[in-house]
C-alpha positions, 0 to 999 in steps of 0.5 A: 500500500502507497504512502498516499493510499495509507494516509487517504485510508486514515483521513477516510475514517477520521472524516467517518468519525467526524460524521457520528450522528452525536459526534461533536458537529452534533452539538447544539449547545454548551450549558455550565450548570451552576448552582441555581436551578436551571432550564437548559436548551436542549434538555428537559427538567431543571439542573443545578450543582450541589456537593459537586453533583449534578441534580436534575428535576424531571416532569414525570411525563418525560424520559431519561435513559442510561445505557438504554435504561430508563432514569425516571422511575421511583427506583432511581430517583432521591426522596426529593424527586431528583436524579443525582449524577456524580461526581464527575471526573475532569475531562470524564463524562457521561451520556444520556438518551433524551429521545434522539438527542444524546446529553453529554454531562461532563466536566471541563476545567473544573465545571460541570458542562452539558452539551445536547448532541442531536443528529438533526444539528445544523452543522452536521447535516451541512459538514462538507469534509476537512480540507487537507494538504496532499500526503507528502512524505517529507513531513513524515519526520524521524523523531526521538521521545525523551522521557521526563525523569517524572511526568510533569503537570502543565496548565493550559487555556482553552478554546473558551475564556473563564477555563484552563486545563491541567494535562500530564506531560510524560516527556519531550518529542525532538526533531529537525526541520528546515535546519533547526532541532524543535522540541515539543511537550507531548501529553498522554493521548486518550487511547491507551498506549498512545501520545498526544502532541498540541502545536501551531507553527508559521500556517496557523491563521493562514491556512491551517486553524489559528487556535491548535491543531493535534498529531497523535502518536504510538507511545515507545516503551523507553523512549526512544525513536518515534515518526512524527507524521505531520499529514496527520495533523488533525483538527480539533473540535474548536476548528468547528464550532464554539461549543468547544472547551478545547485546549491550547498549547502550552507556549513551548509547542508553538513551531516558528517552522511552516507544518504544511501538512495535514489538515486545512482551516475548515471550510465552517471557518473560512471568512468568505467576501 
């Protein structure tokens, strides 16, 4: 199999994902729930926070599934009539059924958010893919992963004001390009066995998305040698839609080099005369 044909095969299932009927182009709205009961667009029933728990007040006549169970039944709810979810992890959540809707309760920068994902959103029904330089094999780079004698916590912003996120940082990724060695914090990816590096360099703004752009990569035992495959450099949520809590990338991974490969400003973000 070609470079090019390995590269369209991955491209292909990333736009599939990116095509989920909850996907994140599925998302309709961003609630941070506070501690005041609250209506939420999207979502039925009156929310609120207490002891770092979510409360949701259904009607009776309305429905909550769990992993296809139904919620609202006496069984599960408190002696005050109320559902009781938490509590949540940072950067965890969990899903609910509300008719074809999902709701994604979860927990970003130390709040709790719900985010309702409906398959008829607007901006999924009209996505029209991610444009993306052309596989080239120059920015398939050799690098090297060193290890830090301990993981590292490193806070950055995010895609929305009022927030940050605190990541572990395992290590560094070395490499060279265009005569110059660079060198970028990677995170812990989100599969397990795998890294996660956040950068801009000289396209951000022009022809890649200003905020961040995201390369994954298969975490070496010891450190050691790794590929650094730029055209793999994929989009974030925040490319797409101000829903997003994305975060940015600490002030070390920002690449004065021209990473003109993998994915393009989306088409939902281009400014258009």
């Amino acid at each position: 199999m070609t470079f090019t044909t390995e590269w369209e095969n991955w491209h292909n299932a990333v736009e599939q994902q990116r095509r989920d009927p909850h996907g994140f182009l599925a998302v309709t709205d961003l609630h941070w729930i506070t501690t005041e009961a609250t209506a939420l667009a999207g979502a039925p029933g009156q929310w609120y926070i207490k002891d770092d728990a979510v409360h949701l007040t259904l009607p009776a006549s309305e429905s909550l599934l769990r992993d296809g169970v139904e919620l609202n039944t006496p069984e599960n709810l408190t002696t005050d009539g109320e559902l009781v979810f938490g509590p949540i992890a940072e950067r965890d959540g969990i899903n609910l059924g509300y008719g074809t809707t999902i709701l994604e309760l979860a927990k970003r920068g130390g709040e709790y958010i719900l985010r309702p994902r409906s398959p008829e959103n607007e901006l999924l029904r009209n996505y029209q893919g991610t444009p993306a330089y052309d596989p080239n094999p120059a920015f398939a780079l050799a690098a090297r992963y060193v290890p830090f004698r301990r993981p590292r916590e490193v806070t950055v912003g995010a895609a929305v004001e009022g927030i940050s996120h605190v990541y572990e940082a395992p290590g560094q990724l070395s490499f060279s390009l265009e005569g110059q060695t660079h060198e970028l914090t990677v995170f812990n990816g989100a599969a397990p066995g795998t890294f996660q590096i956040l950068f801009t360099d000289a396209t951000s703004g022009k022809t890649t998305y200003a905020a961040n752009r995201s390369l994954n990569f298969a975490a070496p035992v010891d450190g050691g040698a790794v590929t650094a495959d730029f055209n793999r450099a994929v989009n974030l949520p925040c490319a797409y839609t101000d829903l997003a809590t994305c975060p940015l990338p600490p002030a070390e991974n920002h690449l004065p080099v021209a990473i003109a490969a993998g994915e393009k400003i989306p088409f939902e973000r281009e400014v258009r005369p």
